[in-house]
DSSP file (Angstrom, degrees, kcal/mol; ACC not computed):
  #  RESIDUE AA STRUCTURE BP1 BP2  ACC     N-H-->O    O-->H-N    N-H-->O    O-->H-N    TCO  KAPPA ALPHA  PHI   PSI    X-CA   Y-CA   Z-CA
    1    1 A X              0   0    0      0, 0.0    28,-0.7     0, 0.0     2,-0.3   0.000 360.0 360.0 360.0 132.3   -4.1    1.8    6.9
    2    2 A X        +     0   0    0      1,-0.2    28,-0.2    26,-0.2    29,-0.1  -0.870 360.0  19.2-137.9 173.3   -5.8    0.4    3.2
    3    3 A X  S    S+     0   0    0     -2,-0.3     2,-0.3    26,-0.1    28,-0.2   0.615  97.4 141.7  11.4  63.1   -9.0    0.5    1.9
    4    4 A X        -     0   0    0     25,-0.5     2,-0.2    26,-0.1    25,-0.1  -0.952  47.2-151.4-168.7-169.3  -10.5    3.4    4.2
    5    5 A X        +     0   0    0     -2,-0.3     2,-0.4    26,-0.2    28,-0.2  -0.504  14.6 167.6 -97.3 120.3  -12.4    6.3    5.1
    6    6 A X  E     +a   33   0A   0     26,-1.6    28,-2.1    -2,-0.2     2,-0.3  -0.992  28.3 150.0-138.1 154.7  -11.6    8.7    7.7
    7    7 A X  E     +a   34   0A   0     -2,-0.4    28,-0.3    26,-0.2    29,-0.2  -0.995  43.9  39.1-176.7 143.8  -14.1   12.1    7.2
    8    8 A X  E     +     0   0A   0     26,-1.6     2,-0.4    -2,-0.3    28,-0.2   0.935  61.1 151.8  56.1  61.7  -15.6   14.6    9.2
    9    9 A X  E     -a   36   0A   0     26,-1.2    28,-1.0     2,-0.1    -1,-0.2  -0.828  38.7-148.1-124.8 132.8  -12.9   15.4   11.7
   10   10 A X  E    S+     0   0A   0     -2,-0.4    26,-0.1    26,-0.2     3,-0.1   0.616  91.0   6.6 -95.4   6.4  -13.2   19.0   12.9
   11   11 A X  E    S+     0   0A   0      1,-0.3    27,-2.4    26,-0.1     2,-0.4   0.150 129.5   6.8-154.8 -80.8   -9.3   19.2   13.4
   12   12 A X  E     -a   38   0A   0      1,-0.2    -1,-0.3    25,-0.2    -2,-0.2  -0.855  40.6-172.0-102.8 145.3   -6.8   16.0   12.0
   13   13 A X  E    S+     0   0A   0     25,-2.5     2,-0.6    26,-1.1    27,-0.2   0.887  82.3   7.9 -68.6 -67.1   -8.1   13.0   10.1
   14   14 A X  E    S-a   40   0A   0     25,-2.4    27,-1.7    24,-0.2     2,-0.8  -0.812  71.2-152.1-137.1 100.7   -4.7   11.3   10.4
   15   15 A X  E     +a   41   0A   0     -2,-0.6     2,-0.7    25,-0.1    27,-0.1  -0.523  15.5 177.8-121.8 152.9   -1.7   12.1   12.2
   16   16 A X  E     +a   42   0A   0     25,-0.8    27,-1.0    -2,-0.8     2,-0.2  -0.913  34.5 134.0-108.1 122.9    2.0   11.4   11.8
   17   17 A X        -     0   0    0     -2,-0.7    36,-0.2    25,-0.2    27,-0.1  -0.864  48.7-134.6-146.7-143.9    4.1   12.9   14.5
   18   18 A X        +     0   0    0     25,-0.4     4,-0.1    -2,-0.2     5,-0.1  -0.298  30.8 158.7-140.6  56.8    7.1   12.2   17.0
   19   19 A X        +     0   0    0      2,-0.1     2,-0.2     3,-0.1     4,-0.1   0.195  68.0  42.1 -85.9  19.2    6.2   13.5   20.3
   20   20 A X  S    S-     0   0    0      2,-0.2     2,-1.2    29,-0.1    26,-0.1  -0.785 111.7 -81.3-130.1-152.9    8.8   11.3   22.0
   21   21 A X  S    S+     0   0    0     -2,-0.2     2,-0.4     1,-0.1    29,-0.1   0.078 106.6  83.7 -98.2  53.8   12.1   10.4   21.2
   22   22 A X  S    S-     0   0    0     -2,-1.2    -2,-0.2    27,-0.1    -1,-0.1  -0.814  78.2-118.4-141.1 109.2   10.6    7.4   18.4
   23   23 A X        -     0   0    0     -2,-0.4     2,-0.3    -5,-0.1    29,-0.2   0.234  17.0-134.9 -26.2 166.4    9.7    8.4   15.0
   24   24 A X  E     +g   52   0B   0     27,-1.4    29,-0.6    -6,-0.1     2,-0.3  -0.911  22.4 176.2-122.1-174.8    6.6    8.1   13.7
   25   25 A X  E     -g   53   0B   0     -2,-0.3    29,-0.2    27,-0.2    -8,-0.1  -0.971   7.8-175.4-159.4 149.2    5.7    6.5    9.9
   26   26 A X        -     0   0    0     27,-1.6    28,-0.1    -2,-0.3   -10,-0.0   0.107   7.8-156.5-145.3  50.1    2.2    6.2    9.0
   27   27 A X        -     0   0    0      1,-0.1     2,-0.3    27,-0.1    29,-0.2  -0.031   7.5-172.1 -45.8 113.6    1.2    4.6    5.6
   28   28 A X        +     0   0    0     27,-1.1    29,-0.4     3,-0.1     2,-0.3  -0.663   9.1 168.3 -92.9 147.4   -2.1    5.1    3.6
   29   29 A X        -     0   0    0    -28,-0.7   -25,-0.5    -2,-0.3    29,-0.2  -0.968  60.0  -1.2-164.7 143.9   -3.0    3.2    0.7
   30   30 A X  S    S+     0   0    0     27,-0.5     2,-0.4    -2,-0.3   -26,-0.1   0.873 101.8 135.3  38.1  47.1   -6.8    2.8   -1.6
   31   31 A X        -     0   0    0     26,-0.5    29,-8.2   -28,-0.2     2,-0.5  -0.925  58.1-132.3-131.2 169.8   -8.1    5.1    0.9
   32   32 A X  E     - b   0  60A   0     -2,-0.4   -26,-1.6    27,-0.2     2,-0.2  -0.896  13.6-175.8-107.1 143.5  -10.4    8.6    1.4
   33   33 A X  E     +ab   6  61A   0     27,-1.3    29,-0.9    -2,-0.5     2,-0.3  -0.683  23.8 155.3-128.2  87.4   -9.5   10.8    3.2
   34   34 A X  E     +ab   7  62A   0    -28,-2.1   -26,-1.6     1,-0.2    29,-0.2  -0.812  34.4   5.6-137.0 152.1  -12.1   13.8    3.6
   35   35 A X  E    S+     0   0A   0     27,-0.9   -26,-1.2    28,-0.4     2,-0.4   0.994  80.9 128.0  68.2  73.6  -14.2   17.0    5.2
   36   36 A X  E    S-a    9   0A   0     27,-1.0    -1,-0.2     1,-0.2    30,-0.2  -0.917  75.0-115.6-148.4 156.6  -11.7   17.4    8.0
   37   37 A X  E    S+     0   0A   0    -28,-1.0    29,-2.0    -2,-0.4     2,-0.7   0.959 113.2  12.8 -51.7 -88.9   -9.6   20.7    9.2
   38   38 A X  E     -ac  12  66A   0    -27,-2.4   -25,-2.5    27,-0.2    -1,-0.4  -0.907  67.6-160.7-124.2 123.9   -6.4   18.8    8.1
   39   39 A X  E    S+     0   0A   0     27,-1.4   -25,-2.4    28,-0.9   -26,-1.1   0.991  88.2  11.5 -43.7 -92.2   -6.7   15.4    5.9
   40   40 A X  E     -ac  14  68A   0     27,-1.3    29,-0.8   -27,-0.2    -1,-0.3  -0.817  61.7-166.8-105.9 153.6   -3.0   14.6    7.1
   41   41 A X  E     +ac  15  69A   0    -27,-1.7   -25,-0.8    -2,-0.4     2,-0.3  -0.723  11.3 172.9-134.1  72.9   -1.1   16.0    9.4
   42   42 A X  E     +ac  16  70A   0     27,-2.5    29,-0.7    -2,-0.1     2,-0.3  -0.761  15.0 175.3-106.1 124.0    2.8   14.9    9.2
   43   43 A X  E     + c   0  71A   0    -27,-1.0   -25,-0.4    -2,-0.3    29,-0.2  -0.986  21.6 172.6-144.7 116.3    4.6   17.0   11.8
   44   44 A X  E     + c   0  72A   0     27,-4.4    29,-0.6    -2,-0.3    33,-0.2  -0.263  44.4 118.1-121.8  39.5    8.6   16.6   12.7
   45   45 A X        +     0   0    0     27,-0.2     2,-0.5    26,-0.1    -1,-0.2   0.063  33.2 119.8-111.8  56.4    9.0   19.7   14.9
   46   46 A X    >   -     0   0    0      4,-0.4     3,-1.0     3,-0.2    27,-0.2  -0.962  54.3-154.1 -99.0 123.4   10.0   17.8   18.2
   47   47 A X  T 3  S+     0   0    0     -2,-0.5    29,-0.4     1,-0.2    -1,-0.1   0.746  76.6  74.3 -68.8 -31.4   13.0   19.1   18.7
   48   48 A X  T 3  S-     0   0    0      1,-0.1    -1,-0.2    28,-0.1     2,-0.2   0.252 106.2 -68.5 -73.1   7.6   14.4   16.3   20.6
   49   49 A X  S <  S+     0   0    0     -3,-1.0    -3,-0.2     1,-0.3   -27,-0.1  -0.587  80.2  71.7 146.5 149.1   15.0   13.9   17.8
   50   50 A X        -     0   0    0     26,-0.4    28,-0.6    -2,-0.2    -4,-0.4   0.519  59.3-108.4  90.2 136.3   13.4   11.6   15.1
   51   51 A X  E     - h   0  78B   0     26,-0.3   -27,-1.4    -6,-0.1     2,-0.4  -0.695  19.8-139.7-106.6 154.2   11.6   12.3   11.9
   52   52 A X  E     +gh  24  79B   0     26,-2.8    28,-2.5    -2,-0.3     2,-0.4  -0.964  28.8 179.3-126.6 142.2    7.5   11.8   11.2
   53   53 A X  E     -gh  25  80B   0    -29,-0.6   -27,-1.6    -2,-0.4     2,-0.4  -0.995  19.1-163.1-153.4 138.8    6.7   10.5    7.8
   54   54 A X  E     - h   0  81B   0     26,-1.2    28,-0.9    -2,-0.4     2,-0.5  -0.997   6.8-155.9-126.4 139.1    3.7    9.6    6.0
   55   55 A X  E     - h   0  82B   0     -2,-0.4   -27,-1.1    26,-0.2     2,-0.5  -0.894  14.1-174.0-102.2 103.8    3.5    7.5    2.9
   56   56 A X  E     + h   0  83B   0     26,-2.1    28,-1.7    -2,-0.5     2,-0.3  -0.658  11.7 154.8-105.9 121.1    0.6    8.0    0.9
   57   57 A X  E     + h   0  84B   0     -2,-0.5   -27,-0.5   -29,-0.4   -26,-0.5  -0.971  61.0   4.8-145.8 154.6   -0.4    6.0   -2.3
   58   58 A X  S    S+     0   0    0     26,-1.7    28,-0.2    27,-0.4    27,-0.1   0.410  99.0 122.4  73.3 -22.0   -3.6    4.9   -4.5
   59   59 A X        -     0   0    0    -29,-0.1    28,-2.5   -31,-0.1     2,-0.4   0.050  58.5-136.9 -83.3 171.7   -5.9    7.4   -2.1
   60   60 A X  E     -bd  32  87A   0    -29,-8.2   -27,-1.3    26,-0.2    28,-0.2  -0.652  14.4-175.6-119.4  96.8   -8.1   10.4   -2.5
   61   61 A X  E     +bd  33  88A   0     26,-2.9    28,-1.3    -2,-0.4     2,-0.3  -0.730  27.8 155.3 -83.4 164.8   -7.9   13.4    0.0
   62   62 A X  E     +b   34   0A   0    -29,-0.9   -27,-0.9    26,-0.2    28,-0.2  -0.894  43.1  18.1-163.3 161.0  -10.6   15.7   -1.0
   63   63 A X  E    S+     0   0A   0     26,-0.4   -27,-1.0    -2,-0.3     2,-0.5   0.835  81.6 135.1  47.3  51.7  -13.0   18.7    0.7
   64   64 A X  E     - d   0  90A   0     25,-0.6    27,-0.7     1,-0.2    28,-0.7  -0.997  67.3-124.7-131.8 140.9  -10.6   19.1    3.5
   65   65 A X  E    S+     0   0A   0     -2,-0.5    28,-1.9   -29,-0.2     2,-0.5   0.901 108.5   4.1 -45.5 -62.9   -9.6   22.9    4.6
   66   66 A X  E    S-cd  38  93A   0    -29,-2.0   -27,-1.4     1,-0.2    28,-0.2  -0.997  82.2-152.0-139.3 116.9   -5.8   22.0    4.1
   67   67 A X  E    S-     0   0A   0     26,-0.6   -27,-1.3    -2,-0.5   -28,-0.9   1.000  80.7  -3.7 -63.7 -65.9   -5.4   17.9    2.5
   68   68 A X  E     -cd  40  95A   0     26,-0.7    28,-1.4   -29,-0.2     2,-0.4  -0.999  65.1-169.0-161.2 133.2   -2.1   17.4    4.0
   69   69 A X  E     -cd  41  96A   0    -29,-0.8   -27,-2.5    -2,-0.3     2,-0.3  -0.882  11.1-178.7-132.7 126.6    0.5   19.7    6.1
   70   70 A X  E     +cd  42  97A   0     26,-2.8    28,-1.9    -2,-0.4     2,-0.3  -0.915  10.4 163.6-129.6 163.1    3.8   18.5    6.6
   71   71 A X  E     -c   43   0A   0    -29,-0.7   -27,-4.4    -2,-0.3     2,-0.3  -0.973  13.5-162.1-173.1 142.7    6.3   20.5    8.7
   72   72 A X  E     -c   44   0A   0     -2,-0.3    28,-0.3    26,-0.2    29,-0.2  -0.784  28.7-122.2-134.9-173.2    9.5   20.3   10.4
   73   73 A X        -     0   0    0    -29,-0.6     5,-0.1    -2,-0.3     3,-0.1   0.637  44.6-121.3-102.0 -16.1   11.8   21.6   12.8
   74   74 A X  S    S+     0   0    0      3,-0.4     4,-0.1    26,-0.3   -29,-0.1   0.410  90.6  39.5  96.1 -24.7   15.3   22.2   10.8
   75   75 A X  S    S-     0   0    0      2,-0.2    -1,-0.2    25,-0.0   -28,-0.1   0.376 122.5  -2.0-102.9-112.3   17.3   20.2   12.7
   76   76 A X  S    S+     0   0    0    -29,-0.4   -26,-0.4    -3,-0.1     2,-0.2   0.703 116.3  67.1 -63.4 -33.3   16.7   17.1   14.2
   77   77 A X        +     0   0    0    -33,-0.2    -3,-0.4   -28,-0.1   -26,-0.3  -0.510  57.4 179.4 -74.6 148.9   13.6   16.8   13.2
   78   78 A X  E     -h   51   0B   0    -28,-0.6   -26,-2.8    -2,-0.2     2,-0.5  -0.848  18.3-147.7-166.4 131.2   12.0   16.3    9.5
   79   79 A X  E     -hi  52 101B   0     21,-0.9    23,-1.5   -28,-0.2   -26,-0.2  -0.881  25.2-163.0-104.3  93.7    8.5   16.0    8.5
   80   80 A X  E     -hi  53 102B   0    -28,-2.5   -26,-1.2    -2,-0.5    23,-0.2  -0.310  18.2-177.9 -32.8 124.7    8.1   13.7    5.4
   81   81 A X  E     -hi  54 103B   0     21,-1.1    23,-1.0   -28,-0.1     2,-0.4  -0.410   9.3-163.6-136.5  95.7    5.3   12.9    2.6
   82   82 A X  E     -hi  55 104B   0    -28,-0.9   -26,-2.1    21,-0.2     2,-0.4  -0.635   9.8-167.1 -82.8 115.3    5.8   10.6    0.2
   83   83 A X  E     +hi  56 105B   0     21,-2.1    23,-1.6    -2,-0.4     2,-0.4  -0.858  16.3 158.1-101.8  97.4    3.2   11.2   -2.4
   84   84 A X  E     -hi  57 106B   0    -28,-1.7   -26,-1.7    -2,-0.4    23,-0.2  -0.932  69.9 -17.2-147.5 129.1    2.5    8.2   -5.6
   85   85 A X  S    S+     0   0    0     21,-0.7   -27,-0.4    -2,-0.4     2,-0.4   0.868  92.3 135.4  37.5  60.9   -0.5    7.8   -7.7
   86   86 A X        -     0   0    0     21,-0.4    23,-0.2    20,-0.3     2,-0.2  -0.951  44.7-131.8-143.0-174.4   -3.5   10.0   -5.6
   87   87 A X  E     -d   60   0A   0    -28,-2.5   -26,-2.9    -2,-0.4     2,-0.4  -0.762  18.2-167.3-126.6 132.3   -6.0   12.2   -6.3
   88   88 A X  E     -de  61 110A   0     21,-3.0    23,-3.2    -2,-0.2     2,-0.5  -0.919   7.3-165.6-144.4 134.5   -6.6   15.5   -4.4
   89   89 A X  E     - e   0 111A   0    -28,-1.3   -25,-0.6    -2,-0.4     2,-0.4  -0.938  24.6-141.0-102.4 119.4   -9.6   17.8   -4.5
   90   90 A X  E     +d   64   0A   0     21,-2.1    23,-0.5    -2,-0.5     4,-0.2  -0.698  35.3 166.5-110.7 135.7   -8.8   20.6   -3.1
   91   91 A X  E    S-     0   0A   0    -27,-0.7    -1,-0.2     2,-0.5   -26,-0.2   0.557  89.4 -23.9 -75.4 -73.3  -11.2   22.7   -0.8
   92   92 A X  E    S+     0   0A   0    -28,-0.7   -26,-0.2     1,-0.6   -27,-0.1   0.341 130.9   7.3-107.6-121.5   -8.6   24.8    0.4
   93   93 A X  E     -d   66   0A   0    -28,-1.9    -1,-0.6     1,-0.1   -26,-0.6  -0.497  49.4-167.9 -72.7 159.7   -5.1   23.9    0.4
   94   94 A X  E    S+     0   0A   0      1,-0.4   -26,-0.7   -28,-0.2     2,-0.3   0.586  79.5   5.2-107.6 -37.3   -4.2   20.7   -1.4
   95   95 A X  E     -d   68   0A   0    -28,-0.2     2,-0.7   -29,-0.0    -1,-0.4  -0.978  61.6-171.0-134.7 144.1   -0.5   20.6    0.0
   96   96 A X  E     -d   69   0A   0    -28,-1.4   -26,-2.8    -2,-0.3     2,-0.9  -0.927   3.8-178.4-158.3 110.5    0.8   22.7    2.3
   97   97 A X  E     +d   70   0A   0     -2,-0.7   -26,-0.2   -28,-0.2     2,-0.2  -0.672  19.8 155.6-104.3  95.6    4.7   22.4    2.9
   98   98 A X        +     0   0    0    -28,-1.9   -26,-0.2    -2,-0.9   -28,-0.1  -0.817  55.9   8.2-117.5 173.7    6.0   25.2    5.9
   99   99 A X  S    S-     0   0    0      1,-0.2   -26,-0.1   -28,-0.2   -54,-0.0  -0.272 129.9 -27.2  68.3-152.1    9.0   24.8    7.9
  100  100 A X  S    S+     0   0    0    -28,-0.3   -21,-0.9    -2,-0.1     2,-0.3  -0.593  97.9 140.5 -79.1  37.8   11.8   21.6    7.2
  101  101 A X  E     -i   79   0B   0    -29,-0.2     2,-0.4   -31,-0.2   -21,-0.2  -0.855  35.3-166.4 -88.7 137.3    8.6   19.7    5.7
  102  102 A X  E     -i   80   0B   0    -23,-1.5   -21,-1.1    -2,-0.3     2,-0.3  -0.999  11.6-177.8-119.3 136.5    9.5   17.8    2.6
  103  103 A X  E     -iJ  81 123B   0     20,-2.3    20,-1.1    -2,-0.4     2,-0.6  -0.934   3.1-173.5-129.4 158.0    7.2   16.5    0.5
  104  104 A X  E     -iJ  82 122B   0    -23,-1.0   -21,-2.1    -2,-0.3     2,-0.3  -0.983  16.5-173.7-159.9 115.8    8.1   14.3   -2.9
  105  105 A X  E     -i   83   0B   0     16,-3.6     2,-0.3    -2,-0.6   -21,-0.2  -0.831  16.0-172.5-125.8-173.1    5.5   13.4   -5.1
  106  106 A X  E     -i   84   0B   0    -23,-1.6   -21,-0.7    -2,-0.3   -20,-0.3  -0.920  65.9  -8.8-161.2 129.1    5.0   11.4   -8.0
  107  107 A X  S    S+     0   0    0     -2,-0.3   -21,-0.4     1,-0.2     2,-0.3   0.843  87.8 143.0  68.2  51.4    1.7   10.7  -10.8
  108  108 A X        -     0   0    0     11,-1.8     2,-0.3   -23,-0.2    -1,-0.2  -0.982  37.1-148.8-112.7 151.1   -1.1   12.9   -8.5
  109  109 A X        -     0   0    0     -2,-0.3   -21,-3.0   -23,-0.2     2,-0.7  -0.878   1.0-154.1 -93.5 135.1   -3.8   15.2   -9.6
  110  110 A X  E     -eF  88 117A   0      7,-2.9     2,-0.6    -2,-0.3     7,-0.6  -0.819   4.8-147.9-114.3 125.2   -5.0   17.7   -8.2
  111  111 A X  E     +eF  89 116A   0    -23,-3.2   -21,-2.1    -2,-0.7     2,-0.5  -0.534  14.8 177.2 -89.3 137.1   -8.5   19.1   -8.7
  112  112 A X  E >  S- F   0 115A   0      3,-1.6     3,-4.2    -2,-0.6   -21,-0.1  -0.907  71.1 -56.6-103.1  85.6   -8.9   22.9   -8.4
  113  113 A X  T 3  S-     0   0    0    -23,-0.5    -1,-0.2    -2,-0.5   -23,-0.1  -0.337 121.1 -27.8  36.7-135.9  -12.8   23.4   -9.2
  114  114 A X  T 3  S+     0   0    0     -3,-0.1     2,-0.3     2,-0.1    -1,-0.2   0.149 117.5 118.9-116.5  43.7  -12.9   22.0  -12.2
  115  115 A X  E <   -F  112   0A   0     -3,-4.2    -3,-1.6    -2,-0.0     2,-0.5  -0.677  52.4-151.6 -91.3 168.5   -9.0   22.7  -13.0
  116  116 A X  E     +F  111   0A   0     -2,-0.3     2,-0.4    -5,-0.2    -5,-0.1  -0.990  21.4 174.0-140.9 138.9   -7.4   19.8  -13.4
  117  117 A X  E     -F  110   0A   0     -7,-0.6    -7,-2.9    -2,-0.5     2,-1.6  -0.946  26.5-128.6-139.3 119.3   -3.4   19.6  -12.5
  118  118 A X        -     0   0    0     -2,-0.4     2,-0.3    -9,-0.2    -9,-0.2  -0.664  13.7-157.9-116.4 126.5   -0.7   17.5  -12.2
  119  119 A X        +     0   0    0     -2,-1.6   -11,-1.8   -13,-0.1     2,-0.3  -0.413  28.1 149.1 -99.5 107.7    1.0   17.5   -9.6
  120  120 A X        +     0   0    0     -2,-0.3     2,-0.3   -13,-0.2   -14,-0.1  -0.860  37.4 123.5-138.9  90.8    4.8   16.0   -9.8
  121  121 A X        -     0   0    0     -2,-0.3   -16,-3.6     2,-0.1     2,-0.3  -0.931  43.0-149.3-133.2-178.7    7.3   17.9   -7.1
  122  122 A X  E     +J  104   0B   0     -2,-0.3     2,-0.3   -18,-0.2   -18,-0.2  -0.866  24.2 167.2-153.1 139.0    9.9   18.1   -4.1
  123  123 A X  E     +J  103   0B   0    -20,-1.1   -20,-2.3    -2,-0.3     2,-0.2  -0.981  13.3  90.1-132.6 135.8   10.3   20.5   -2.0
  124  124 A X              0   0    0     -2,-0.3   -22,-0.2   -22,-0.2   -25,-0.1  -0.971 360.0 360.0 179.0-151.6   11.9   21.2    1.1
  125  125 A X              0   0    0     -2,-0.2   -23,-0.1   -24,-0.1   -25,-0.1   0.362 360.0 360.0 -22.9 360.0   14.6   22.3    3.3
């Protein structure tokens, strides 16, 4: 997905998971992603196999209760977000890593009200 808008979702904008036994990968690029329950939604906790990953570049999430939840299972499973050059305005949460989620970012901001942060980690299992 490039150059667009997904908004006003009352529960996921965009979701990466593996609810059979075939990963999923989901790439964003030059896009918004906003005013939804969860921006992204990268989720590896099918136990039966296979990892969910989103790759996220160039974008903005903003005004969404939680931008982007990744989670995993611990095992077999591993929910991925590879994070490069966006911008996130934070409502709520701006990243929100529970479980086996790993997330690996690189060059983002994140805006806090008018804090301004940059946001360079990995975290995970």
């Amino acid at each position: 997905m490039q150059d667009s808008i997904v908004t006003g979702s009352p529960n996921i904008g965009v979701l990466a998971n593996n609810p059979t036994t075939t990963p999923s990968q989901v790439t964003i690029s030059r896009s918004l992603v906003s005013s939804n329950h969860y921006g992204v939604y990268v989720d590896g906790n099918n136990g039966d196999c296979c990892n969910a990953i989103a790759d996220i570049s160039d974008s903005s999430i903003s005004s969404n209760d939680v931008g982007i939840h990744v989670a995993g299972d611990g095992s077999t499973g591993t929910g991925t977000a590879h994070l490069k050059h966006n911008m996130f305005a934070a409502y709520g949460v701006g990243v929100e890593i529970v479980s086996a989620g790993v997330a690996v970012a690189d060059d983002n901001y994140l805006f806090s009200d008018t804090t301004l942060l940059d946001l360079d980690f990995k975290t995970g299992a």
